[in-house]
N, C-alpha and C positions, 0 to 999 in steps of 0.2 A: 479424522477428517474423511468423510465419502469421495471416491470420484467424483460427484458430481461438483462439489465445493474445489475440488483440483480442479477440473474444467472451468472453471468460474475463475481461481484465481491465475490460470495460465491466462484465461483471455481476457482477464486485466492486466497482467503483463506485456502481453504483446502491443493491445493499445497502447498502453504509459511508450514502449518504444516507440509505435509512429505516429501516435498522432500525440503524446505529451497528456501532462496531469488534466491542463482541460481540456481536451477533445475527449479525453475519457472518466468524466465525471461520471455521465449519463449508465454508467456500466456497476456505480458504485450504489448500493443498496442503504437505502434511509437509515435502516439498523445499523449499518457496519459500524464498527470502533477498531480506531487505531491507536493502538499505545504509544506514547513517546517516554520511553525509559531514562531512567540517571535523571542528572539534575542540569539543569539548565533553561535556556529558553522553549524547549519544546516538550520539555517533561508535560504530561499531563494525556486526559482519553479525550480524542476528536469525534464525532461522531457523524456518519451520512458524508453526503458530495460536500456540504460545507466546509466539515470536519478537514476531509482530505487536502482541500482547499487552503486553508486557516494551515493547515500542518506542513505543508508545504512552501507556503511564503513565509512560516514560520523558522523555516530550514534557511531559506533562501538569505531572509535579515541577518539571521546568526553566521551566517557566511559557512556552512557547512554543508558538505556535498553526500548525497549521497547515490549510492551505486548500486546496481539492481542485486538481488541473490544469485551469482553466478553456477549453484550447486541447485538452482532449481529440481531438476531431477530427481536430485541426491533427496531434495527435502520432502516432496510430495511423497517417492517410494517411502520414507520411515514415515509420513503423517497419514497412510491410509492402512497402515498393519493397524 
């Protein structure tokens, strides 16, 4: 992963913290895909603001929370070696 895709995904993190999944749509790129791994309601690849969208209320029905990568840091220094 370049810096610059770290810079991209730090300042998608920080929006999702204040202003929430939709104040920060607008920050998610048409390509993007998100994976939802294992099996259940949200297994399956989202694609774009919709995707994010759809993936999130998909979290929300199943009643399953989730919680930011607290080791951001950690993950960026091993994803730009």
């Amino acid at each position: 992963m370049s810096r610059e895709n770290v810079e991209v995904v730090r300042a998608i993190y920080d929006s999702i913290a204040s202003r929430g999944i939709e104040g920060s749509l607008d920050l998610i790129d048409p390509d993007f895909e998100l994976k939802g791994v294992g099996q259940g309601p949200i297994t399956g690849t989202y694609r774009g603001p919709e995707g994010v969208r759809a993936f999130f209320a998909a979290r929300t029905t199943c009643g399953t929370r989730m919680r930011p990568n607290t080791s951001f840091e950690n993950f960026t220094t091993q994803a730009i070696k």
